[in-house]
N, C-alpha and C positions, 0 to 999 in steps of 0.2 A: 504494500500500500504506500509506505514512503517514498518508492522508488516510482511509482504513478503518480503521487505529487510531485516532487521532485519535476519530472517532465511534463510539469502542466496539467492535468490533468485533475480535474475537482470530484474524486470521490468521493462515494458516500461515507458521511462520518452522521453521529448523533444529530447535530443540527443540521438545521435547513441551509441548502447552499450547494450540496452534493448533485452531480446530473451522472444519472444512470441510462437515461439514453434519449436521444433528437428529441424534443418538443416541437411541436407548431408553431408554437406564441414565440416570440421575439428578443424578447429576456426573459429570463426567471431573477426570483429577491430572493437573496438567502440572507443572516442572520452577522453578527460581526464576531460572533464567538464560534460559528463553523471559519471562519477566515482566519481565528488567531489558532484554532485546531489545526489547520491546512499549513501554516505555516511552520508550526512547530514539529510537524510529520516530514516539512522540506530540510529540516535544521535550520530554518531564516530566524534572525531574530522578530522579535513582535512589533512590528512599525505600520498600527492600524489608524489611520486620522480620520477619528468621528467626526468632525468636522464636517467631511462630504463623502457621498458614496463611492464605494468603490469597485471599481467593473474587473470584472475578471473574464476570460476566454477561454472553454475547457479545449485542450489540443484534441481530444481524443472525441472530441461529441462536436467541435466546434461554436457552441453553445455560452451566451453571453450570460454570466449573473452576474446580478448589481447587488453589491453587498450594503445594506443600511439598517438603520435603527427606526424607518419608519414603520410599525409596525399594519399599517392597513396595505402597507405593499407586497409584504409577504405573507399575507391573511392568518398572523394571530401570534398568539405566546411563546 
């Protein structure tokens, strides 16, 4: 699994944020704690600025998530 993150790719972890395979819709919102989980599976240190969203591109799905803290964008807790 760290070596799938590692080369981009946004596996499925506990939080929302994971793409397991092509969607329709155009982005997915995933969570800012699957993003500091993803990062610490690549060895990156934790450099998440809440401040504004943050887009990610899975290599393997080519699948865009927008990572945020709005929570009505990624419908719920």
């Amino acid at each position: 699994m760290a070596s799938k993150a590692r080369d981009g790719e946004l596996v499925p972890l506990p939080w929302k944020g994971g793409v397991e395979k092509k969607l329709k819709m155009k982005n997915k919102y995933g969570v800012y704690q699957y993003l500091a989980m993803w990062q610490g599976l690549r060895g990156d240190d934790l450099q998440i600025n809440t401040d504004s969203e943050v887009t990610l591109i899975c290599t393997k799905f080519g699948m865009s998530v927008v990572f945020t803290d709005d929570v009505n964008k990624y419908g719920g807790p």
